[in-house]
C-alpha positions in Angstrom: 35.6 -34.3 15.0 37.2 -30.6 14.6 36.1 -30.8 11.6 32.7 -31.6 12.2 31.7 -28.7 14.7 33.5 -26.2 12.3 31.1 -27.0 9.9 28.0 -27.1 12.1 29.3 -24.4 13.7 29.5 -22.7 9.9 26.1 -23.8 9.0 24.5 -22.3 12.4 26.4 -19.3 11.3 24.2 -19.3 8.0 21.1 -20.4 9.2 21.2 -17.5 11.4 22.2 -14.7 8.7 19.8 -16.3 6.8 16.9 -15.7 9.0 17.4 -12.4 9.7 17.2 -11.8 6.0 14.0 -13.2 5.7 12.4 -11.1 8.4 10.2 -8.2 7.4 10.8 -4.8 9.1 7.9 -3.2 8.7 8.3 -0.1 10.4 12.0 0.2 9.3 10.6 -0.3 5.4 8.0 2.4 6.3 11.2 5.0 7.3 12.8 4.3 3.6 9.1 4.5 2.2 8.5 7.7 3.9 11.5 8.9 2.1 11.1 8.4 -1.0 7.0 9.7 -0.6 8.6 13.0 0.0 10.4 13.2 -2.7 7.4 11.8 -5.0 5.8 14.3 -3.2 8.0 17.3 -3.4 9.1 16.6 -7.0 5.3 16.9 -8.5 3.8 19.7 -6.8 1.5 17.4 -4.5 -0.5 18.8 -1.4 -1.2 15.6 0.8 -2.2 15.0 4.2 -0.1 12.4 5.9 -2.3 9.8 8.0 -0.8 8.4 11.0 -0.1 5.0 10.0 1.7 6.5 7.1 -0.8 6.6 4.1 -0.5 10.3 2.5 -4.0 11.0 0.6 -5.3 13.8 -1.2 -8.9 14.2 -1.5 -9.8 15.7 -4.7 -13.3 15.6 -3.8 -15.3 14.1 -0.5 -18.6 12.9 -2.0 -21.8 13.3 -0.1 -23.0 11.3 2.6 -22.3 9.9 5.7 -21.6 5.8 5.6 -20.2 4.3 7.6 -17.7 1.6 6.4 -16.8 -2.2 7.7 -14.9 -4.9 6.3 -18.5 -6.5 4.8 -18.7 -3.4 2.6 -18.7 -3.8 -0.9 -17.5 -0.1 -2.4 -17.9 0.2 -6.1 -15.4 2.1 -8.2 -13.0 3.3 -10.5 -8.9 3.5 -10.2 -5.6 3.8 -11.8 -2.8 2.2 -10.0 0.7 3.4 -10.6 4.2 2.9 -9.3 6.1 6.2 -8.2 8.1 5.9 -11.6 4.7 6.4 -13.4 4.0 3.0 -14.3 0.7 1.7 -14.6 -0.1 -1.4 -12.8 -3.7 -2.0 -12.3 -6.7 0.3 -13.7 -10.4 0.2 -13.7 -12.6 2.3 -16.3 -15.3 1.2 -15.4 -17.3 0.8 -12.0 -15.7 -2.6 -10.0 -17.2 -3.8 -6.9 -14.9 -4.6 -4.5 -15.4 -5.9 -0.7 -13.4 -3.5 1.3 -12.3 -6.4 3.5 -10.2 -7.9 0.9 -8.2 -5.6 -0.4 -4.4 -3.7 0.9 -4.5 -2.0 4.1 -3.7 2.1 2.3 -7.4 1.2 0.7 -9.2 -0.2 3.9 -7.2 3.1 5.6 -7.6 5.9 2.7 -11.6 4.9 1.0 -13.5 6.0 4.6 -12.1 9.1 3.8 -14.9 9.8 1.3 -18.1 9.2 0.7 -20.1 8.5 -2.5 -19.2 10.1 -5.3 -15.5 11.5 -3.9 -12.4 10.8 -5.3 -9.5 11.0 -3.6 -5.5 9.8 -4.0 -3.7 7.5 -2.1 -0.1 7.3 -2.0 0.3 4.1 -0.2 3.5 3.1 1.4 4.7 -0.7 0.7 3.6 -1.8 4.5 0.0 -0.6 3.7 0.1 -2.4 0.4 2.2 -5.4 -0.8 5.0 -5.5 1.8 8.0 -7.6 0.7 6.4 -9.7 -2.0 5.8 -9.2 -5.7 2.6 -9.2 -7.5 2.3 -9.4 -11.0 4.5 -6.1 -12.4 4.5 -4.8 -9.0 8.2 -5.4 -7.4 8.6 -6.5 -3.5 8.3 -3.0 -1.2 6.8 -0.6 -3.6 4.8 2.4 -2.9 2.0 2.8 -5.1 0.0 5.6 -6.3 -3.5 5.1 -6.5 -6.6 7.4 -7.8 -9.8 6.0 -6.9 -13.3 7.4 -7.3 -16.0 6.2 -5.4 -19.0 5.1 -7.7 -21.6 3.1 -4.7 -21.3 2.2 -1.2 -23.2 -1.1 -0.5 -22.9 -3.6 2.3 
C-alpha cells in the first residue's frame, strides 16, 4: 500500500509540473519579448513608436485616406517577413489580398495605422503573432519583423 500512494503521490507530483509547463504566459513572454525588441531596436538605428499592447511600428509612409478598418476587410498588399536574426520567413512581391480578420494580432493592431498606399513596419512581439507554437521556419515565441505596404483597401 506505501508503495502505492508514493507513486500516485509521485505521478500527481508530475502531472502538476507538467501543467504548469504547458501554460502560456502571455504577458510574462511579452516582458522577455520587450527585451529583446530593444535591443533589435537599439542595435539597428530604428525610430519606432511603441503601441500599448506592445507592437512597435514605424510608419515609413501613411497613405492617403481615411478608412476605416473591420475584421471583414480585405487589405491588399505587399510584405517581407523576417525574424530578428534577419531571416526571411514569408514575403509577398506582388499585391496579396488578405482578410484582416484572419491574420496575427501585430497586423490586425499595426495595418489601421495607414491608409492606402502607406507602408509601414511592424515589429511584432510573439504574443501578437504566433505565441508558443511553431509555424513553418518560424520557431515557438518569435518576434517577427514585418514591412508591409498597403496596395487596396476593400471590404
Amino acid at each position: 500500500m506505501r508503495r502505492f500512494i508514493l507513486f500516485a503521490f509521485v505521478i500527481t507530483l508530475f502531472s502538476a509540473g507538467c501543467a504548469k509547463e504547458d501554460q502560456y504566459d502571455a504577458a510574462k513572454q511579452l516582458v522577455a519579448d520587450e527585451v529583446l525588441i530593444k535591443d533589435f531596436i537599439a542595435k539597428n538605428n530604428i525610430t519606432a513608436v511603441r503601441h500599448s499592447t506592445g507592437l512597435y511600428y514605424t510608419i515609413i509612409n501613411p497613405g492617403s485616406g481615411s478608412y476605416n478598418y473591420t475584421t471583414n476587410t480585405v487589405v491588399n498588399v505587399k510584405y517581407t517577413g523576417t525574424l530578428l536574426n534577419g531571416q526571411l520567413f514569408d514575403s509577398a512581391t506582388t499585391g496579396t489580398d488578405i482578410p484582416l480578420g484572419q491574420v496575427i494580432d501585430g497586423w490586425q493592431i499595426g495595418i489601421p495605422l495607414i491608409q492606402k498606399g502607406g507602408k509601414i513596419r511592424l515589429i511584432i512581439p510573439s504574443p501578437l503573432g504566433y505565441r508558443n507554437m511553431a509555424r513553418g521556419s518560424i520557431p515557438a515565441n518569435s518576434v517577427m519583423d514585418f514591412t508591409v505596404e498597403l496596395l487596396d483597401v476593400k471590404n
